[in-house]
Every structure is written in C-alpha cells, then in structure tokens.
MMTF fields as JSON, N, C-alpha, C and O atoms, coordinates in Angstrom:
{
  "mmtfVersion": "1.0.0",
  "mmtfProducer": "UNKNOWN",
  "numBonds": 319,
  "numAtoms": 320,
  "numGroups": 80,
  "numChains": 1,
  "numModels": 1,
  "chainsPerModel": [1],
  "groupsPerChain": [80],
  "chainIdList": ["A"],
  "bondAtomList": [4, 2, 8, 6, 12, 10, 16, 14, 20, 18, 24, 22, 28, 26, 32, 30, 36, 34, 40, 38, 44, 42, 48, 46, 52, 50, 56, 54, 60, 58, 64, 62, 68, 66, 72, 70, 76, 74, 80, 78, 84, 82, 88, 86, 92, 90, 96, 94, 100, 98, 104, 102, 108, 106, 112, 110, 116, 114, 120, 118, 124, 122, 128, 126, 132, 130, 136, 134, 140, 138, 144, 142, 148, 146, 152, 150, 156, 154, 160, 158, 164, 162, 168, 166, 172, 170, 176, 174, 180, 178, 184, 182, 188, 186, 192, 190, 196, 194, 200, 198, 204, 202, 208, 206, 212, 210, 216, 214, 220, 218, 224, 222, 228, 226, 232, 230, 236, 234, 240, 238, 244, 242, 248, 246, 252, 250, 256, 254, 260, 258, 264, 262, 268, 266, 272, 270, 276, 274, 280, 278, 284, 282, 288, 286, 292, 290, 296, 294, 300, 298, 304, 302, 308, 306, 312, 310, 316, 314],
  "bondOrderList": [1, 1, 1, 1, 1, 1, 1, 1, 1, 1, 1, 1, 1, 1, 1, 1, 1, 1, 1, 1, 1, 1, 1, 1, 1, 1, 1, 1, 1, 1, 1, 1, 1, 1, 1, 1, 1, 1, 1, 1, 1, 1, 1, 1, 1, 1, 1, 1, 1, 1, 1, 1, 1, 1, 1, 1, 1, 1, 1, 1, 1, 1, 1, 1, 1, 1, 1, 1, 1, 1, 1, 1, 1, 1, 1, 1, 1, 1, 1],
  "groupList": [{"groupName": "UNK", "atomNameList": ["N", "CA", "C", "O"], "elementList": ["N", "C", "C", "O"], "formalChargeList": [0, 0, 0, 0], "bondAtomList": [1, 0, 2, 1, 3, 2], "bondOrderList": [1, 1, 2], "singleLetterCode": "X", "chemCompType": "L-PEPTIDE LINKING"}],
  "groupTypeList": [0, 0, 0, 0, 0, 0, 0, 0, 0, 0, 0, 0, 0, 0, 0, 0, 0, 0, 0, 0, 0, 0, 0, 0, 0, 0, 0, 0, 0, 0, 0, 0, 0, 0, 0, 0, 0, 0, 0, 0, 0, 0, 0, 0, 0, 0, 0, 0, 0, 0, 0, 0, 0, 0, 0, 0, 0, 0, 0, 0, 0, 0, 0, 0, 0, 0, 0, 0, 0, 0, 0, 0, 0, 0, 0, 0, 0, 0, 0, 0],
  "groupIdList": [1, 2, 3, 4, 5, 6, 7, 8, 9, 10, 11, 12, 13, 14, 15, 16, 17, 18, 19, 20, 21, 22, 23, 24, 25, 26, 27, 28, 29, 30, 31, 32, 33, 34, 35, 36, 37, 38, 39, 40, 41, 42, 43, 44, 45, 46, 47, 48, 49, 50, 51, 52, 53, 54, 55, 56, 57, 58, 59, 60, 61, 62, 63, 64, 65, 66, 67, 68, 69, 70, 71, 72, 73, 74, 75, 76, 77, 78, 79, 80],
  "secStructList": [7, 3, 3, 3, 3, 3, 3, 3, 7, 7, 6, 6, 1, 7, 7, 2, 2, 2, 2, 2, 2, 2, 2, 2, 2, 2, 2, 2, 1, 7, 6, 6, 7, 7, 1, 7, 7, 7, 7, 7, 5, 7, 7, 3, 3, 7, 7, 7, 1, 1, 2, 2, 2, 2, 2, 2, 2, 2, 2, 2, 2, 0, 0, 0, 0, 0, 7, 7, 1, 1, 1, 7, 3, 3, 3, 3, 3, 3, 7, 7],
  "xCoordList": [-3.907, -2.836, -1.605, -1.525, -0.627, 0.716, 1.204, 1.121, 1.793, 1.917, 3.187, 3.295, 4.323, 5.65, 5.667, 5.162, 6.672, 6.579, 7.773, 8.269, 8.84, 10.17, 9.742, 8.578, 11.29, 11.508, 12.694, 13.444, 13.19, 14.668, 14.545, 13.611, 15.53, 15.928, 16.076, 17.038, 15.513, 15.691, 16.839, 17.561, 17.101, 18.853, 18.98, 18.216, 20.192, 20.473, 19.736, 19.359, 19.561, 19.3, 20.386, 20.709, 20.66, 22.47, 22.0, 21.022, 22.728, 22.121, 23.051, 23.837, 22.864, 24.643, 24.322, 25.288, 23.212, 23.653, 24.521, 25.381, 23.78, 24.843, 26.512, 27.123, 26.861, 28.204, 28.509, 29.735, 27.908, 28.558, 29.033, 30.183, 27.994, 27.726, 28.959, 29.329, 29.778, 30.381, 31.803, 32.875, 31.777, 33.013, 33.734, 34.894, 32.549, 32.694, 33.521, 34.476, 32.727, 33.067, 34.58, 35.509, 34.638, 36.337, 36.985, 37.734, 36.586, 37.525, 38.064, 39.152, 36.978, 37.107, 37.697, 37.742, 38.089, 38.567, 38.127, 38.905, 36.701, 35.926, 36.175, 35.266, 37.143, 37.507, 36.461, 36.029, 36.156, 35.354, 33.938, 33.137, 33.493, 32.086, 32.284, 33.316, 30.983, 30.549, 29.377, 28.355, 29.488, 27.879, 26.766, 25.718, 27.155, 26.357, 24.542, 24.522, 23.887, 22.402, 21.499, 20.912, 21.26, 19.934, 18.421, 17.877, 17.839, 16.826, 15.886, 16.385, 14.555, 13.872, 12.914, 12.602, 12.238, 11.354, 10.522, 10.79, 9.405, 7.983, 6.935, 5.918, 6.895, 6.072, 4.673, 4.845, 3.65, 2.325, 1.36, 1.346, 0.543, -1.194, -2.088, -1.92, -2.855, -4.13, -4.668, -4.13, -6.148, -7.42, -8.013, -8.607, -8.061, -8.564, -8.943, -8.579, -9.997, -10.671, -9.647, -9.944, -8.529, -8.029, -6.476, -6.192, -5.759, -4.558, -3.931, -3.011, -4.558, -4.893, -5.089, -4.454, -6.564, -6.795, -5.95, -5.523, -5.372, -4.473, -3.134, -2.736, -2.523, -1.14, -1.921, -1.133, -3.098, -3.809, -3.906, -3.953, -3.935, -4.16, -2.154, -1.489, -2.042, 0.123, 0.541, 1.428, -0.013, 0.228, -0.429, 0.393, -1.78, -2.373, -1.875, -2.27, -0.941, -0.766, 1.06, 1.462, 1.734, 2.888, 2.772, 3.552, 1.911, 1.322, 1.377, 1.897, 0.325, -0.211, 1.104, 1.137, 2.098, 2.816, 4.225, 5.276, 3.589, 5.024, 6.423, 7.454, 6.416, 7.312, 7.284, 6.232, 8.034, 8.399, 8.169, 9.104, 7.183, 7.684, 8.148, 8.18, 8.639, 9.143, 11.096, 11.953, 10.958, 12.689, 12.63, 13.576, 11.519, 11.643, 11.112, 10.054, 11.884, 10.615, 9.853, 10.59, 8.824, 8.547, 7.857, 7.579, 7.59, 7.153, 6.786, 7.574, 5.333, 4.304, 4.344, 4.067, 4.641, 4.604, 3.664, 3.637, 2.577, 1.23, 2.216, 2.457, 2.654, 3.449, 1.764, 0.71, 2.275, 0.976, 1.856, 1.232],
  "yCoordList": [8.034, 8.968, 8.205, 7.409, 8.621, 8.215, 8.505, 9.68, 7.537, 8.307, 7.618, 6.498, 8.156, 8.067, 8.256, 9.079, 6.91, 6.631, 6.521, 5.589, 7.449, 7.353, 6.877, 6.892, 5.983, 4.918, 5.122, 4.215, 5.875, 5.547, 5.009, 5.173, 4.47, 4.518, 5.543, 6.229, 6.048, 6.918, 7.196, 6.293, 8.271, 8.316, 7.716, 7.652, 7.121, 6.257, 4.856, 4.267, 4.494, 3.016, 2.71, 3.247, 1.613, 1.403, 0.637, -0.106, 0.818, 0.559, 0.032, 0.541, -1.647, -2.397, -2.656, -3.175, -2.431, -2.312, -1.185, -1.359, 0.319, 1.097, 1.48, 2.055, 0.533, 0.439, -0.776, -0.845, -1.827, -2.493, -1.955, -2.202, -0.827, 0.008, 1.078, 1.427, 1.755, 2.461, 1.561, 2.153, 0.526, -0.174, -0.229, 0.133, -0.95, -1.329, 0.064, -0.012, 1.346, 2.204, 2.703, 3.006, 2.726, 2.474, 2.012, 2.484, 0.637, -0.845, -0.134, -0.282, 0.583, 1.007, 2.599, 3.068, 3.012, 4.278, 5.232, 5.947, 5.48, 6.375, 6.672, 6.31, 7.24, 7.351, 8.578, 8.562, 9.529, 10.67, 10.087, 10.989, 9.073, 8.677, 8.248, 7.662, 8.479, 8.558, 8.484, 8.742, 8.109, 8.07, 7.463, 8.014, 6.546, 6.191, 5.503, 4.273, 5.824, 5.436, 4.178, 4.985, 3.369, 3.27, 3.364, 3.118, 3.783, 4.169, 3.273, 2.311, 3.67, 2.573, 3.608, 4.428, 3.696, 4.092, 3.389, 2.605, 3.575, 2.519, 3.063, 3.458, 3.142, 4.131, 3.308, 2.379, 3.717, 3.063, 4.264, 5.467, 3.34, 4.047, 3.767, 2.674, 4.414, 4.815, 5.014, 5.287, 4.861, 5.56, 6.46, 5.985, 8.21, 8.617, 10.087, 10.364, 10.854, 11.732, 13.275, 14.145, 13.173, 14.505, 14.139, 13.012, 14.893, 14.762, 14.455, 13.674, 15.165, 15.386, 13.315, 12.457, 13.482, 11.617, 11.122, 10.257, 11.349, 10.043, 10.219, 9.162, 11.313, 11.333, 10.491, 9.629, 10.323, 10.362, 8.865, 8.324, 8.175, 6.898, 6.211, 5.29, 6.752, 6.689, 6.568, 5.809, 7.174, 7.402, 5.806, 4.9, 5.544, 4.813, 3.402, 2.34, 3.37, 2.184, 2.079, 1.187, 3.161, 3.064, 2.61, 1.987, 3.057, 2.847, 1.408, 0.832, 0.92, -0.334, -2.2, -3.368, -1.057, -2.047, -1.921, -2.557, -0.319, -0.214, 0.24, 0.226, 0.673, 1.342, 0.506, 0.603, -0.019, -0.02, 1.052, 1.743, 1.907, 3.225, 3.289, 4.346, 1.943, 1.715, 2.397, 3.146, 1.799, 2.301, 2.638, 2.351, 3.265, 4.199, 4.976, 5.082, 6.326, 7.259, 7.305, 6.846, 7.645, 8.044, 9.334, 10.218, 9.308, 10.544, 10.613, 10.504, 10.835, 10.267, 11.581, 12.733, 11.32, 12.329, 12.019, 10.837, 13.077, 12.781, 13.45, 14.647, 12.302, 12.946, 13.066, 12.434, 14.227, 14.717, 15.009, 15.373],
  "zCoordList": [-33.383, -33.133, -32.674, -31.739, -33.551, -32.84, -31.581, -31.223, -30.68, -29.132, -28.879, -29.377, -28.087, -27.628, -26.418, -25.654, -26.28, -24.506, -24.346, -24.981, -23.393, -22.895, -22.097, -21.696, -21.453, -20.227, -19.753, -20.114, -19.129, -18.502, -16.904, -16.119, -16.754, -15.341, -14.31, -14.654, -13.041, -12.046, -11.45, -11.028, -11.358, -10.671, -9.677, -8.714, -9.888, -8.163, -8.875, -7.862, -9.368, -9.542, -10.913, -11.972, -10.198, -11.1, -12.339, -12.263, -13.558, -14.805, -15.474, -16.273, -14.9, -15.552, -17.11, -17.668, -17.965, -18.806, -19.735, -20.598, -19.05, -19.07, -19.505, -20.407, -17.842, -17.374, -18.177, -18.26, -18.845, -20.068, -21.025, -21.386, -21.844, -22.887, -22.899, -24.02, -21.533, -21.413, -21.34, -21.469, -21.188, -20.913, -22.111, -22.312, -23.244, -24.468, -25.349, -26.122, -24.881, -25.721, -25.12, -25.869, -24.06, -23.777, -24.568, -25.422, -24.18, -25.235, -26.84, -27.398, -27.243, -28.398, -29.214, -30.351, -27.766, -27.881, -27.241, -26.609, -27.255, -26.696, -25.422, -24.676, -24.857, -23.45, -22.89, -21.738, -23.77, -22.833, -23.084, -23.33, -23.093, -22.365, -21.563, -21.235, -20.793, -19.36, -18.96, -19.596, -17.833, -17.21, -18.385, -18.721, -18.751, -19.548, -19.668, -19.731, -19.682, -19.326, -20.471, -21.191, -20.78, -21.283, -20.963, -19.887, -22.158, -22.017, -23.128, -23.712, -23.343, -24.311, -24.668, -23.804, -26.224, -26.35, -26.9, -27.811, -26.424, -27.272, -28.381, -27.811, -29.162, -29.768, -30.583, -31.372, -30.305, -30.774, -31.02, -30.757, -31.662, -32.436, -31.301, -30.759, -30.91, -29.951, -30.973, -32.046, -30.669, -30.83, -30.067, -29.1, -30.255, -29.19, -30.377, -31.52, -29.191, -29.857, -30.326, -31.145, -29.541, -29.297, -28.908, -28.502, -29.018, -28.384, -27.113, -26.871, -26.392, -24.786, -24.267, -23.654, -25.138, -24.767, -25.052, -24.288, -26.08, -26.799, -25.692, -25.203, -25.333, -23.991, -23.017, -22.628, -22.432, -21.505, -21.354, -20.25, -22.566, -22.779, -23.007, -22.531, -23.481, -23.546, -21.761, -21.37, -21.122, -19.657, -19.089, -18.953, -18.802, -18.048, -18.84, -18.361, -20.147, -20.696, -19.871, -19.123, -20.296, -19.686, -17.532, -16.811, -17.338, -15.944, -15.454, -14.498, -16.919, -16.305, -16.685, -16.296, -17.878, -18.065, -18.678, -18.594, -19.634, -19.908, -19.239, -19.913, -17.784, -17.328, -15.744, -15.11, -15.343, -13.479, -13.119, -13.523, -12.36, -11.477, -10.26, -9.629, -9.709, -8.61, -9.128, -8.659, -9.947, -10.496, -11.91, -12.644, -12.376, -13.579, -13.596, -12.975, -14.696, -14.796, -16.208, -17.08, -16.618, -17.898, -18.199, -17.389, -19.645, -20.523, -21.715, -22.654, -21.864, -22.79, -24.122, -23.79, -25.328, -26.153, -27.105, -27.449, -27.823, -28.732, -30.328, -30.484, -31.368, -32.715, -33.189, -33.116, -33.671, -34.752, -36.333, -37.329]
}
C-alpha cells in the first residue's frame, strides 16, 4: 500500500528556509507572499494487511525517523 507522510514545521519554530523562499519571491515581484513555510512530503510502499496497518506503520516509521517531533509536526495518509 501506498502511504504519505507530511512534515512541516510547528508554529513558533522559525523556518529560514521559508524566509529565503519568501525573500526570493519578493525579489521577483511577488510582493503579497507571506508567511511563507516549507514543508516535505515522503511518500512510500508498506506492506500491510489493511489500511488502518499500513497508516499505522507510516506513523511508527515517521516516529522513528522521518519527522523531529521535538520541532515538527506530521500526518500519515493510506492512497488507495
């Protein structure tokens, strides 16, 4: 099963790549962006019996490596 893992940063933790990303789009015209964030998504194949397992297994992998939860949050999605 295909499984999707969002990663952003937690509010309040400053995100200079961001504030690069927003600078740039200044530079270039884009004056009404703002607050600009990155984020990352990871997306992989599990093996699992059910849907349920397969988020279940997206979670304890984002847990064990894919995400900081000291200063990130995430969110495990099962594509069917």
């Amino acid at each position: 099963m295909k499984v999707r893992v969002f990663v952003s940063l937690k509010e309040g933790v400053l995100d200079p790549q961001g504030k690069a990303v927003e600078h740039a789009l200044h530079s270039l015209g884009f004056e009404g962006a703002s607050d600009v964030r990155i984020s990352r998504v990871v997306d992989l194949h599990v093996k699992a019996e059910n849907a349920e397992a397969a988020r279940k297994k997206g979670e304890e992998m984002a847990r064990a490596l894919l995400a900081n939860e000291v200063i990130e949050d995430f969110y495990v999605e099962v594509i069917v």
